[in-house]
N, C-alpha and C positions, 0 to 999 in steps of 0.2 A: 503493500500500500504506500509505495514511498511517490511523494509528488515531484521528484527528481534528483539528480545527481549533481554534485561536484566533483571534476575530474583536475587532480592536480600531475603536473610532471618535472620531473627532475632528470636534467641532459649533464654529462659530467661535464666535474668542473662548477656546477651550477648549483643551487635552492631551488626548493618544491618554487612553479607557481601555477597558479589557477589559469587553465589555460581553458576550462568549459562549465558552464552550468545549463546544462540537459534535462530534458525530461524521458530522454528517449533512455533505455539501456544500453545502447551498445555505441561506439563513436572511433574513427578510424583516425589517426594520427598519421600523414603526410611529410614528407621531406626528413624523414630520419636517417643519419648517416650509417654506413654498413662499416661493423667493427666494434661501434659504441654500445654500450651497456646504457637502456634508460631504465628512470625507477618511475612508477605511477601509484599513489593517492587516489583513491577514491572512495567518496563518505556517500549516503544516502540521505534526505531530508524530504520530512513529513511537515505541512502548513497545518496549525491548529489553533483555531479562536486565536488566530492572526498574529501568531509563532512560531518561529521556525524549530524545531527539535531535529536534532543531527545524532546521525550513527557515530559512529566508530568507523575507523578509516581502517582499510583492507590495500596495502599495497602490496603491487606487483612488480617485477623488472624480471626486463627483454634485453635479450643482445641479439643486434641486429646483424 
């Protein structure tokens, strides 16, 4: 029942940053370079009586 996601990324070398807020689940990242290790962040959030309430972050890393 989540009303969307925040999608953060982390390129080396670099800090998380927020690079999508979605309602959809699933979202493709473009232009990644091959070799590099990214790390991905992402929280789920629910609107209620006009509040946002946030998961817990679930991160992932890819080497491309």
């Amino acid at each position: 029942g989540a009303t969307g996601y925040q999608i953060y990324m982390k390129a080396p070398g670099e800090s998380y940053k927020k690079i999508k807020v979605t309602t959809d689940n699933k979202y493709t990242v473009k232009n990644l370079k091959k070799g590099k290790t990214y790390s991905f962040r992402v929280r789920a959030y629910c609107k209620l009586d006009g509040k946002y309430i946030y998961s817990g972050y679930k991160t992932y890393s890819v080497k491309i």
